[in-house]
N, C-alpha and C positions, 0 to 999 in steps of 0.2 A: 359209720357202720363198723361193728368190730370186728376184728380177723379171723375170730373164730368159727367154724361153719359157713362161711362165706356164701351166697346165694348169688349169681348172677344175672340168672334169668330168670325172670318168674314162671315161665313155663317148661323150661329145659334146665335141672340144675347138677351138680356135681352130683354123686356118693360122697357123703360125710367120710371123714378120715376115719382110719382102721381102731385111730385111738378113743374115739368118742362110745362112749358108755350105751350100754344098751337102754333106750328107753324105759321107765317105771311107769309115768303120772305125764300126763298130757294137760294144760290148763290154760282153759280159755273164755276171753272176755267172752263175752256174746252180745250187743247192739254194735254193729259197724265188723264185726270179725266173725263170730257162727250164726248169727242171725242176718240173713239176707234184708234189703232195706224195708221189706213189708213184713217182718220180723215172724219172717218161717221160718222153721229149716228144714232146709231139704234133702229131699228123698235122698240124695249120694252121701251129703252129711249125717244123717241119720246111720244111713248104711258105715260110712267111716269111724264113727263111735263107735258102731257097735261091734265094728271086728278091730279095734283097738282094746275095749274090755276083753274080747275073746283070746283075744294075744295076749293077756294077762299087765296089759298098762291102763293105770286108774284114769279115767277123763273125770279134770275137777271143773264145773264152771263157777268162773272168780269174775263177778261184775260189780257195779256198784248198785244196782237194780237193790232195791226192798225184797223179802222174804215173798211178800204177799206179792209180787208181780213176774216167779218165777215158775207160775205155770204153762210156761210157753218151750218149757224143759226138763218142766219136773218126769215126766215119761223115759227122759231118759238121762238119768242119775245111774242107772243099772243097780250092783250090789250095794255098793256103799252108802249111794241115797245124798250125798253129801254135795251142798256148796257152800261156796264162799260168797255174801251178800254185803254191799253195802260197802264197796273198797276195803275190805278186810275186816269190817267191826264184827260181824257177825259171820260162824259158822253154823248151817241153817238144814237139820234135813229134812227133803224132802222126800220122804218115805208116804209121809200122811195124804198129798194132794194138796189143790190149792185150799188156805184156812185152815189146815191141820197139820203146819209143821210144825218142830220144835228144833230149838234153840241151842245147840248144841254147845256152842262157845260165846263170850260175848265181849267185845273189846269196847268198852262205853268213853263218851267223850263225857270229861266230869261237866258238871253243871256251871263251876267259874270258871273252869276254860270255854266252855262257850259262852259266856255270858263278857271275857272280855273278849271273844274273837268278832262280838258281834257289836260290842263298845268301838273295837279299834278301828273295824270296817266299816264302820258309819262315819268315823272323822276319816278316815282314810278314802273314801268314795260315799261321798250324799248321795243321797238317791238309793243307795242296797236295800233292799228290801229280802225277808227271810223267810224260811219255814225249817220247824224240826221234825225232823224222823228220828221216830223209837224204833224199840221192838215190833211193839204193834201200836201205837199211837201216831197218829200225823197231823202237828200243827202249822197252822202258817199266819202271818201276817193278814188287814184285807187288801193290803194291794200287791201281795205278790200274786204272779200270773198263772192261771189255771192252766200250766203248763203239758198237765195231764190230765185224764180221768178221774182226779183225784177229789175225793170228799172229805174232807178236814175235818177232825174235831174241835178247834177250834180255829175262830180270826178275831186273832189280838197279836199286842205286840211281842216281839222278841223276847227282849226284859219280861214283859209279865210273866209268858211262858214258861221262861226257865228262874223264875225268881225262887227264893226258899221257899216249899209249900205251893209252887205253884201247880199247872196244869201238866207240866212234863216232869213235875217229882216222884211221880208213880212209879217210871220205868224207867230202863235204862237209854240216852240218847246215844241213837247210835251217829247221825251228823247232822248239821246244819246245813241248810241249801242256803244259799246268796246271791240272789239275784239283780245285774244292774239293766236297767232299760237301755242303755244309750252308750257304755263303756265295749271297747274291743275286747273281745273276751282272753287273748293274751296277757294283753293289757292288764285286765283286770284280775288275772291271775297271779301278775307278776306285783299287782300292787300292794293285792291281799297278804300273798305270801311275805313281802316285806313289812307290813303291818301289823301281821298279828303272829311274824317270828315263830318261834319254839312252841306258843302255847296250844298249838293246832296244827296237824298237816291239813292244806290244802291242794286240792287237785280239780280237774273239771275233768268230764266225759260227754257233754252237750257243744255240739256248733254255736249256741247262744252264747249269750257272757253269764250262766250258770256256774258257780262254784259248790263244792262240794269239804265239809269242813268236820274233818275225825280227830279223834284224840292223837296227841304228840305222835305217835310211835305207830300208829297203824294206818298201816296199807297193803293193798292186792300183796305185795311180795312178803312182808312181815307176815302176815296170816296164812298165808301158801308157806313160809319155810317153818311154821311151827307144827301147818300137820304134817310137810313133810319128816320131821322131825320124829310125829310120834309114828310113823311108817317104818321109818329108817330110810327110810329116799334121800339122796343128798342131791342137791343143786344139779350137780353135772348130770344129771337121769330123767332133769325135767323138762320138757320140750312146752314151751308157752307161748300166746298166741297173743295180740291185743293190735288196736289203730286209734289210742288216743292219749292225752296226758297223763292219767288214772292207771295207765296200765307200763311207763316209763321204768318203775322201778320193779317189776316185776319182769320186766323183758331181760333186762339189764342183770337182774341175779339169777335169771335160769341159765341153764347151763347152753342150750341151747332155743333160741327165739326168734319169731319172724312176724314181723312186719307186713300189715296189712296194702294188696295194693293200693289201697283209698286212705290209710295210715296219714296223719300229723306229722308234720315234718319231724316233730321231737322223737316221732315213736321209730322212725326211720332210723334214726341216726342210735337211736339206741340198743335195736336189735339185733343181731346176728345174724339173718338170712331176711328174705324177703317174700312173699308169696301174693299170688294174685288177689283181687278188691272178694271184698266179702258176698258180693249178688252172681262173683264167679265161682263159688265155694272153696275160699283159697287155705279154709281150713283142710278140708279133706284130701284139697290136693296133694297136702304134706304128708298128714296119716297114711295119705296110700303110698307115697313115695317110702316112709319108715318102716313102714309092714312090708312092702316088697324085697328090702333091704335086709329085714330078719335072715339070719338063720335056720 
């Protein structure tokens, strides 16, 4: 855990030192962090958004979730309307409801980079099996597992998918899923990521052994510091939230971050304070600790 902001109790914790910036932007995962485990959120979290907008601090949610599965928060984007989908590929707003967003920004994974992430991960672990997410298109393999609700445009392979001209040449991809039946999902994170190097970031945000596979350069925190950028918000103003591997590098460059109490070991040691498991609303309990703290 790093020394800055320090959290020692997740129910009782310090005042932030005198020299820490006044909050701007608030940014949080939502599965396992704003979203309680029957993926509500609740009435005090609702309430703690909305007098963080009121206070004048943007709340961004930055998940890996698709565009099309963000109507479980689209109600409350507030003014800006604005998130982050898809571990950074996509900035998505929801202004329109669910089926009526647009596509604000779009960080795409080229077609050869996935096409050798998904060569390397086959010698690298037999057995992966795939699906692509676009913008709005979702392919997948036919034995990758009907992990969600999900109705596929197509079941073919990898390769075909993403071949020149093929079924995912239409749009832009935003990641590869990668699925292994049988591999530790650390394991199999730490394999991938040695496997397919530079030409792909990989991450996971699933208890299973699900991987998650974007272009070289993007992720939750790359696409969090480029809108803060066009804000003018700098790092030390950003108060971020997450509890899984997905959300590592984005805890790690906010200026201040906390830790889920149901958090990844990894996501522990990389943030800066700590707060209670997410079915306790361990988002809000910070929001109201910051806003108390105002001026």
């Amino acid at each position: 855990m790093r020394n800055n902001d320090r959290v020692t109790s997740a129910t009782r914790q310090p005042e932030p030192p005198a020299a820490v910036l006044r909050p701007r932007l608030i940014a949080t995962d939502l599965d396992g962090t704003l979203l309680r485990d029957d993926k509500s959120v609740s009435p005090r979290t609702v309430a703690a958004l909305a007098a963080a907008e009121k206070a004048g601090i943007e709340v961004f949610f930055v998940t890996g979730r698709p565009a099309r599965w963000m109507d479980v928060v689209s109600a409350h984007v507030h003014g800006h309307g604005l998130a982050i989908c898809g571990n950074g590929a996509a900035v998505v707003d929801l202004h329109g409801g669910p089926g009526a967003h647009r596509f604000v920004k779009v960080r795409e994974l080229a077609p050869e980079n996935a096409l050798d992430a998904v060569r390397l991960l086959r010698e690298a672990a037999p057995g992966t099996v795939y699906a692509v997410e676009q913008t709005y298109g979702f392919h997948q393999e036919p034995a990758y597992p009907k992990l969600h609700m999900e109705v596929p445009d197509d079941l073919l392979p990898a390769e075909e998918i993403l071949a020149p001209g093929g079924r995912a040449a239409t749009e832009p991809i935003l990641k590869i899923l990668a699925f292994h039946p049988e591999l530790d999902p650390d394991g199999f994170l730490a394999v991938a990521r040695l496997a397919i190097g530079d030409r792909a970031n990989v991450t996971r945000s699933s208890p299973s052994a699900l991987l998650e596979i974007s272009g070289p350069d993007v992720s939750k925190a790359s696409t969090l510091a480029l809108c803060c950028a066009e804000r003018g918000i700098s790092r030390e103003e950003v108060v971020a939230f997450g509890d899984m591997p997905n959300d590592v590098e984005m805890l790690t460059w906010a200026g201040r971050s906390y830790a889920m109490g149901n958090a990844h070991p990894d996501v522990i040691a990389a943030a800066s304070g700590r707060t209670v498991a997410n079915n306790d609303d361990g988002v809000a309990v910070v929001i109201e600790r910051i806003l108390a703290a105002l001026p």
